[in-house]
C-alpha positions in Angstrom: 98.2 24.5 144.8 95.7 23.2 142.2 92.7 24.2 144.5 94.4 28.1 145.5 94.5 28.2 141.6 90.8 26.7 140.8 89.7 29.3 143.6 91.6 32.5 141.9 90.0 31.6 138.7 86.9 31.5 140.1 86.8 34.8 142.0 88.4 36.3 138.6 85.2 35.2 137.0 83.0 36.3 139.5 84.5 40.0 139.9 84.0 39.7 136.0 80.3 39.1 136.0 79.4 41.5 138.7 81.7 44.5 137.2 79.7 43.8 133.8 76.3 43.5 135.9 76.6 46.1 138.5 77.2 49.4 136.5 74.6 48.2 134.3 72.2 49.0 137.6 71.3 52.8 138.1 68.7 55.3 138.5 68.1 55.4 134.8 68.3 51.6 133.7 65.4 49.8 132.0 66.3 46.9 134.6 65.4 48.7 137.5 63.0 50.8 136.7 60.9 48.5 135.7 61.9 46.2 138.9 60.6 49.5 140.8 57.2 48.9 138.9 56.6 45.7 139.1 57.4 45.5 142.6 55.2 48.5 143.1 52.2 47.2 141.3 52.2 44.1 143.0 52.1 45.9 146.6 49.1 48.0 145.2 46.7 45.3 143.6 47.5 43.2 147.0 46.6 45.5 149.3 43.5 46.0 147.3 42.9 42.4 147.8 41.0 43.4 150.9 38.0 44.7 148.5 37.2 40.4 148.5 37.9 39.5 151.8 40.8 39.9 154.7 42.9 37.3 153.5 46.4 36.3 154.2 47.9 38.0 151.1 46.7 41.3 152.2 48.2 41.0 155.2 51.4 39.9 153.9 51.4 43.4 152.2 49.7 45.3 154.8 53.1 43.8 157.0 55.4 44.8 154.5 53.7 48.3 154.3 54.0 48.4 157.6 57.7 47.7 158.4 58.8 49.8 155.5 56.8 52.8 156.8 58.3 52.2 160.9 62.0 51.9 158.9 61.4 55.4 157.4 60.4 57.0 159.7 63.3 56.0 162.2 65.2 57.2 159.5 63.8 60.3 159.0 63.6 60.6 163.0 67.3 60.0 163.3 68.7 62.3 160.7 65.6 65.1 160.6 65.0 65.5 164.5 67.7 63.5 166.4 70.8 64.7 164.3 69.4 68.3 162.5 66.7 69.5 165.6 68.5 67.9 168.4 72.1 67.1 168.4 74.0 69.7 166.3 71.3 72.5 168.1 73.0 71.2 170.9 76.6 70.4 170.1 77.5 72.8 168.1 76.8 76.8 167.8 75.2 76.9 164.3 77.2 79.7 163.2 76.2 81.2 159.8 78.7 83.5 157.6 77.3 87.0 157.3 81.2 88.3 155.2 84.0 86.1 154.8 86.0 88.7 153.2 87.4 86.6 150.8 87.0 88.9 147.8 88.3 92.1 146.8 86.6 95.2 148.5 85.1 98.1 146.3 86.4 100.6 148.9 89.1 102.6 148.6 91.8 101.5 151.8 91.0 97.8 151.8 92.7 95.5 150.4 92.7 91.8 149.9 95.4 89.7 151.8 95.8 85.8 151.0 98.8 85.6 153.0 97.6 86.0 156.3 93.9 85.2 157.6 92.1 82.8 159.7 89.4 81.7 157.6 88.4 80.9 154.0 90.6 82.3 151.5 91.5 85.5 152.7 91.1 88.6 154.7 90.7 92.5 154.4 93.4 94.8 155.1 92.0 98.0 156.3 93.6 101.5 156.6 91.4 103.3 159.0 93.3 106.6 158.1 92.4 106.4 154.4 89.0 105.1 154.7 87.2 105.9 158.3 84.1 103.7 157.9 82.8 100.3 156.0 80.1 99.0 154.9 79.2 95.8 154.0 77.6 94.6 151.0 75.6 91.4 149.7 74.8 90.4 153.5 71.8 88.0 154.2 68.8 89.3 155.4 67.6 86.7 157.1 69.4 86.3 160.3 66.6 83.9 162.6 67.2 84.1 166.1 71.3 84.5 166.9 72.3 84.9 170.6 75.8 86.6 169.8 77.9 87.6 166.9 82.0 86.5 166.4 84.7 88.5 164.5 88.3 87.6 163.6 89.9 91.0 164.1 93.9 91.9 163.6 95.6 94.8 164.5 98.7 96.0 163.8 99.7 97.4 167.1 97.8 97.9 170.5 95.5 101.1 169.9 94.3 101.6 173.8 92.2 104.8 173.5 90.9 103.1 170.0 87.4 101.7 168.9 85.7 99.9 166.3 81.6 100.4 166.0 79.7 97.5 164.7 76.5 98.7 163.4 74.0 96.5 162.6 70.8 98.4 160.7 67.2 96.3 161.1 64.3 97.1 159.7 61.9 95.9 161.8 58.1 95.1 159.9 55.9 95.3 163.0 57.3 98.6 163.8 57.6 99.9 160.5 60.9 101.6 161.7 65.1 100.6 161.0 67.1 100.0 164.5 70.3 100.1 165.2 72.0 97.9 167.2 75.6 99.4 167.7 78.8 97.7 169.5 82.0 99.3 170.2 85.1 97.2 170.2 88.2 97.6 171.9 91.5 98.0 169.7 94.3 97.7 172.9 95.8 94.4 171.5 97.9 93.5 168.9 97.2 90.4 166.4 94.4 88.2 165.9 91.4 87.9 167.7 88.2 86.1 168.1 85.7 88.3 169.3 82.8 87.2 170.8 79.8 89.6 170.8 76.7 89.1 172.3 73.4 91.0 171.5 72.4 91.6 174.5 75.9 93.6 174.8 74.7 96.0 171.8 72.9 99.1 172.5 70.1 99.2 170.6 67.5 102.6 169.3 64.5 100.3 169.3 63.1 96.3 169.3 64.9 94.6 166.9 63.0 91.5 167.0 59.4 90.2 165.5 56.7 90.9 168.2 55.1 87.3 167.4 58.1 84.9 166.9 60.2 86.2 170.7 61.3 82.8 172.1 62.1 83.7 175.6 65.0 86.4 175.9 65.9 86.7 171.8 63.8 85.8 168.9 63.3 86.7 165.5 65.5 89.4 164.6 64.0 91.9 161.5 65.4 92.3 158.4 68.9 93.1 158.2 69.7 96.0 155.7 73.1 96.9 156.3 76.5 96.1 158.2 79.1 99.0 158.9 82.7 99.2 160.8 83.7 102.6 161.8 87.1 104.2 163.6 86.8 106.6 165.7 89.2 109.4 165.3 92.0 108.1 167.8 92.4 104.8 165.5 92.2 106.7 162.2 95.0 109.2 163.9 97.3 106.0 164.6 97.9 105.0 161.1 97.6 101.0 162.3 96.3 98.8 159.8 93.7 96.4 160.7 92.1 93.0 159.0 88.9 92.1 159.3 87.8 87.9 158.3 84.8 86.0 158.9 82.3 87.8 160.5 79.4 85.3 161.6 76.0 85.0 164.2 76.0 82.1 166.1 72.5 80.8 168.0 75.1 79.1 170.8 75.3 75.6 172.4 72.1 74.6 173.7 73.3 72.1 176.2 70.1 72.1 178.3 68.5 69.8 175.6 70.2 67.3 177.0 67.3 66.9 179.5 65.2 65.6 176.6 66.8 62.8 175.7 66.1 62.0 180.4 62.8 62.3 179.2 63.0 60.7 176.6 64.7 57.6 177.6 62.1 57.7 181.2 59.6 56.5 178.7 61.3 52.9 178.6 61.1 52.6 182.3 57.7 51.3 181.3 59.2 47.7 180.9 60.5 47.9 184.9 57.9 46.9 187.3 59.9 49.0 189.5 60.6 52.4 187.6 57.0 52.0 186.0 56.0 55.3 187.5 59.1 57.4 185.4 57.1 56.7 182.3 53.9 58.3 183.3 55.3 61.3 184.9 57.3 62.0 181.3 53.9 60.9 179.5 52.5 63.5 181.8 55.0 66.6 180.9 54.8 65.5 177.3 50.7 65.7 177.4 50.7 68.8 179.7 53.3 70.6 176.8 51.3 69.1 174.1 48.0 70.5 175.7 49.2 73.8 176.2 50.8 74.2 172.7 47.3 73.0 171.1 45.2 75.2 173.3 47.6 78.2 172.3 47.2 77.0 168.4 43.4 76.8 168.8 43.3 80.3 170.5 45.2 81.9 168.0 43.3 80.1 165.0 39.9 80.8 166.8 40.0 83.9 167.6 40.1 85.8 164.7 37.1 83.3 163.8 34.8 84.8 166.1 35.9 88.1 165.3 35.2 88.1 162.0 31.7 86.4 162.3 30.5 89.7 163.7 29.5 91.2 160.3 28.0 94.3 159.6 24.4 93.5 158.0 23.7 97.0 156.7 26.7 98.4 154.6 24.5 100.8 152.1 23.1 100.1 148.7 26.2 100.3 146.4 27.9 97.1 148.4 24.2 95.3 148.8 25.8 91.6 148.0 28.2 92.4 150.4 25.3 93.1 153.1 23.5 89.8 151.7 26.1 87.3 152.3 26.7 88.6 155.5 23.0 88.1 156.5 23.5 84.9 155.7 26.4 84.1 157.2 24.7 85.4 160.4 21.5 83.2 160.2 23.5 80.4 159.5 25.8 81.3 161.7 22.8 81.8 164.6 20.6 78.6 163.8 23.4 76.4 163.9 24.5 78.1 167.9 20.8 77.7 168.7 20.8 74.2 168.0 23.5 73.3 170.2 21.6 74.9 173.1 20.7 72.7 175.4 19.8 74.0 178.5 16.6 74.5 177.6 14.0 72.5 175.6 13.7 73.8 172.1 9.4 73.8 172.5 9.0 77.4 171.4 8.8 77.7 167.8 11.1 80.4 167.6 13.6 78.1 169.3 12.7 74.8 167.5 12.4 76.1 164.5 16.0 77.7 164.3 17.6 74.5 166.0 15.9 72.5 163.0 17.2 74.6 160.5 20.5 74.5 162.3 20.3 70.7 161.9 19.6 70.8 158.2 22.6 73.1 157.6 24.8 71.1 160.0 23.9 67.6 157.4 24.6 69.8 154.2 27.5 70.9 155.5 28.9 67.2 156.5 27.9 66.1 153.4 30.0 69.1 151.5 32.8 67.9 153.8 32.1 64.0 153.0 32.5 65.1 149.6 35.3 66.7 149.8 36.8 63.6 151.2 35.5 61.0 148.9 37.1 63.3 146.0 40.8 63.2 148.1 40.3 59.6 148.4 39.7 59.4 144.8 42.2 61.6 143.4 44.2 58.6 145.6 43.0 56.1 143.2 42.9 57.5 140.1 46.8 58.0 141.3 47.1 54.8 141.6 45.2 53.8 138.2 47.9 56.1 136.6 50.8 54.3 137.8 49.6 50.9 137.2 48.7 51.7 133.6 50.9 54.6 132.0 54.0 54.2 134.1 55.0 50.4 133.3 58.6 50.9 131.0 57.5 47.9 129.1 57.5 48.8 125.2 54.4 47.8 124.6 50.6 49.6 123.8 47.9 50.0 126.5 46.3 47.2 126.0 48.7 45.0 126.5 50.2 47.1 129.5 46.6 46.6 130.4 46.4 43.3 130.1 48.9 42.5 132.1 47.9 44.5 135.1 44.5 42.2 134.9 46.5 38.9 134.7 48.6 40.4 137.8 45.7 41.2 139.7 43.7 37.8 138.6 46.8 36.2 140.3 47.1 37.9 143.6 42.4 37.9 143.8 43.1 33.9 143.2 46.0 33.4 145.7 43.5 35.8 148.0 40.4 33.4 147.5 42.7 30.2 147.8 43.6 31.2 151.4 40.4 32.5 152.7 39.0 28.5 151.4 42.4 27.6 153.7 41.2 29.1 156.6 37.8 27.9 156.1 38.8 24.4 155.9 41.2 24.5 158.8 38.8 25.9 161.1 36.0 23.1 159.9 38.6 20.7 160.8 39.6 22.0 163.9 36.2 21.8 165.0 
């Protein structure tokens, strides 16, 4: 009994000490932030430990860095590609809202009806007979690549000669023209409904979609301007009342994925002695995909390259700068080609001359891009240098802050040099 109540006290007390410690620890506390530094300053000065010699304290860091970066990126794998790219693309339709008709209408005939709907918090109850067409209003523009449309639609009572026409108005950029892609639904039921409209179903009075972003039968629609319903004159003649609630575009289930994750998984056949030859032949599909989408890059990206390095030389005297820079441009453009010829021997001077030139150029031109480098490897560092002295939360002036950096990094250079003398020694003895 003694020890149940020595134990209760003693949990008590604990629970104490971590409720006062715990919400003392958040994003903005003094405690942690400057946890974050220190433990980030150490990394840095022992990585850079490597300036004196490999040692065993820059490896120590280099395995930390290391581990951390294979841990993020499973992580950002996992939730990024495998859940976002992969899974819900395949497990679910990605539907996206275009009118929930959840808020009172501007027209005159529709009403707002909280009592009955199917989603969100409401519907529209539309008289046909008082107002023949809608239009909707606020609607995104940006619609990507949906494969069909869905509609919760009511009606009062089975209309059978009646119709509703979805319109849906696209201006399309490449053609510099609006389409419309029109559907007519069927009114001959009573109740609610989820329709299910396909694109492909609508008839259309031009291309709808992006001529450069077509991913096999859809793509890229245009940008939506407008969405209209409209009764034809039977249904406006039948005083029925309809309601109209969530009207979205789905992309669709996309269950062939699942033949990635085969793939995918074919790639640890390479621990089997037996199923060995899986892994190549899905190394093989994934190099063959990966070559062909790099080649089709490169084409695209090079292409206009080479058509815009034939430049006009002569383009009159009031654009003569113009006419300059594309004369050189040319020379440059010619020396540089002539050096890479090889088929013949660059004896004739008004080969090897060119090809020499073409050589300088090709050095100045490495050594512009070495630059550029060294100064992105730089602004690096001086990132670095930044955080080391002007971020540390300590209240206390530069010099100090400064100060201890240099004992910090003092340490971590000693504990370097003490192990490389370790290794030296063991390897003298071993011999």
């Amino acid at each position: 009994m003694a020890f149940e109540k020595k134990n209760s006290k003693a949990r008590t007390v604990t629970k104490g000490v971590i409720g006062r410690v715990l919400p003392a620890i958040n994003e903005d506390s003094f405690g942690l932030q400057l946890l974050i530094y220190w433990l980030g300053a150490i990394c840095t000065l022992g990585i850079y430990t490597v300036l004196y010699r490999e040692n065993r304290v820059y490896r120590l860091f280099e395995h930390f860095y290391i581990g951390l970066a294979v841990g993020f990126g499973l992580v950002i794998t996992v939730n990024e590609v495998l859940d976002k790219v992969w899974w819900r693309a395949m497990m679910t339709e990605q539907p996206a809202t275009i009118a929930s008709f959840d808020r009172p209408s501007p027209m005159k005939g529709v009403e707002l009806d909280k009592t009955d709907k199917k989603e969100g918090e409401g519907s529209w109850l539309w008289r046909p007979s008082e107002t023949p067409s809608l239009r909707l209003t606020n609607i995104p523009t940006d619609w990507g690549m949906p494969n069909y449309m869905k509609l919760w639609l009511w009606i009062e009572k089975p209309v059978p000669e009646g119709q509703i026409t979805l319109r849906i108005r696209i201006y399309n950029p490449d053609m510099k023209m609006t389409v419309v892609m029109s559907k007519e639904i069927e009114t001959d039921f009573s109740g609610w409904r989820e329709l299910l409209l396909p694109l492909q179903e609508f008839e259309m009075t031009g291309d709808p979609y992006r001529a450069f972003e077509k991913v096999g039968k859809y793509g890229v629609l245009g940008d939506v301007t407008g969405v209209e319903f409209e009764a034809n004159k039977t249904l406006q003649t039948a005083n029925v009342s309809v309601r109209l609630d969530d009207l979205r575009h789905c992309i669709g289930y996309r269950w062939w994925w699942a033949f990635a994750l085969v793939i995918g998984l074919m790639f640890y056949t390479v621990f089997s002695r037996r199923f060995a030859w899986m892994s190549r032949l899905s190394l093989s599909i994934m190099m063959g995909f990966g070559a062909g989408y790099t080649f089709k890059g490169f084409f695209i990206e090079v292409v206009p390259h080479i058509e815009k390095s034939f430049k006009p030389i002569f383009v009159g005297l009031d654009a003569w700068k113009v006419g300059v820079n594309n004369a050189i441009f040319v020379a440059v453009l010619l020396c540089v080609m002539i050096y890479f010829f090889f088929s013949i021997e660059h004896r004739h001077p008004l080969i090897r001359e060119p090809a020499r030139l073409g050589r300088w150029l090709l050095m100045l031109t490495f050594g512009i891009v070495f630059g550029n480098t060294v100064m992105g490897r730089f602004s690096l560092f001086i990132s670095r240098l930044d955080f080391l002295l002007l971020q540390n939360p300590v209240e206390a002036d530069r010099w100090e802050k400064l100060g201890m950096v240099i004992g910090l990094a003092v340490v971590l250079f000693l504990l370097a040099f003490l192990s490389v003398e370790y290794e030296r020694r063991r390897q003298r003895t071993a011999t």
